[in-house]
C-alpha positions as CSV (number, residue, x, y, z in Angstrom):
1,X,71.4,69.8,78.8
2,X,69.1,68.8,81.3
3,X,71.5,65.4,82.1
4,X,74.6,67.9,82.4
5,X,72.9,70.0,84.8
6,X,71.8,67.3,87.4
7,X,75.4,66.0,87.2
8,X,76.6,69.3,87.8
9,X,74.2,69.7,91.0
10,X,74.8,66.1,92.1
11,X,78.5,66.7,92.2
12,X,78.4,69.7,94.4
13,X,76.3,68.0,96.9
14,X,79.3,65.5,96.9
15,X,81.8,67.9,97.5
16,X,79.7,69.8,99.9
17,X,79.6,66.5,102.0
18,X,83.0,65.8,101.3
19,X,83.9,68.6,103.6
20,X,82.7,68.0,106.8
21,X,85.6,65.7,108.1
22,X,87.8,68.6,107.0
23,X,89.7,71.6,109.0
24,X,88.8,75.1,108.8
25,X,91.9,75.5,107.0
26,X,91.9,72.2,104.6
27,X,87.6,73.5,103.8
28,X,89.2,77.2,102.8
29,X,92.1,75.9,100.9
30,X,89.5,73.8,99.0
31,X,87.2,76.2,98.5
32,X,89.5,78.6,97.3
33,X,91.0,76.1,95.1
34,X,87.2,75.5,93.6
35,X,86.5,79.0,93.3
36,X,90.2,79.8,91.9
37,X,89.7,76.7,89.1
38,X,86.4,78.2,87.7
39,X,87.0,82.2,88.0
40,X,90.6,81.3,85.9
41,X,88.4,79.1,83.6
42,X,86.4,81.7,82.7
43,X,89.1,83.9,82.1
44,X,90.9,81.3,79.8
45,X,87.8,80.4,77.8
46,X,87.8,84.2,77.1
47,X,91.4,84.7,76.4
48,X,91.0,81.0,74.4
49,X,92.4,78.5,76.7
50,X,90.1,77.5,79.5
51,X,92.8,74.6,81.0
52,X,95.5,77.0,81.4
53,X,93.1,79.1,83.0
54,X,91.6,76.9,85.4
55,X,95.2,75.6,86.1
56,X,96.3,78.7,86.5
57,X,93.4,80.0,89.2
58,X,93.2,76.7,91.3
59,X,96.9,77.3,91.9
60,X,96.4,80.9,93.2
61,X,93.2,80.1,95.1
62,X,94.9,76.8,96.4
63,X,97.4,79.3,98.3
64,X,94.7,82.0,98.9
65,X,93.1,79.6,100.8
66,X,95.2,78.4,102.7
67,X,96.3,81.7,103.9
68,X,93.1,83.1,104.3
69,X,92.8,79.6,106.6
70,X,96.3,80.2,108.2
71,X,95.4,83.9,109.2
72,X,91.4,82.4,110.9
73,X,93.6,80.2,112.8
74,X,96.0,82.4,114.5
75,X,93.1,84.8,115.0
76,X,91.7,82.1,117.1
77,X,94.6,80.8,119.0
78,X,95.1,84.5,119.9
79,X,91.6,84.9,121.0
80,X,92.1,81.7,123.0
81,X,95.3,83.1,124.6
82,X,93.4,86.0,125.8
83,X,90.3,84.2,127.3
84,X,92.9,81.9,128.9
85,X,94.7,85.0,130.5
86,X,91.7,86.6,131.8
87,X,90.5,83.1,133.6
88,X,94.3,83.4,135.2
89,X,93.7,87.6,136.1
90,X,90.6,87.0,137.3
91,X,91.7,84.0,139.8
């Protein structure tokens, strides 16, 4: 038990690294992928098959994520319109 849970911890370290070359969007479609795989495994090991379930939740976190993403960007390119328009109004 003790071997299963330093793998465990040593492999999230990795991913957490893993991520800092990444987008905002790419790190939320990742994350939500993550969280997606193991909230539908869960599920699955309850309803008896824990594959189909993480299958099953990375797919709708994959695209969760990368809306959720999608949405933070366009959020900040209008933001950036905006400060770029005042620098103009104020010239």
């Amino acid at each position: 038990m003790r071997h299963i849970i330093l793998l465990m911890l040593v492999m999230a370290l990795v991913t957490v690294g893993g991520c800092a070359g990444l987008s905002p969007t790419e790190q939320t479609t990742l994350t939500g992928g993550a969280a997606g795989a193991a909230g539908g495994a869960v599920i699955g090991a309850i309803g008896g098959n824990a594959g189909l379930g993480a299958a099953i939740g990375a797919g709708a976190g994959l695209l969760g994520g990368f809306l959720y993403g999608e949405h933070q960007k366009s959020e900040q390119d209008a933001y950036e319109r905006g400060v770029q328009e005042g620098y103009r109004r104020a010239q």
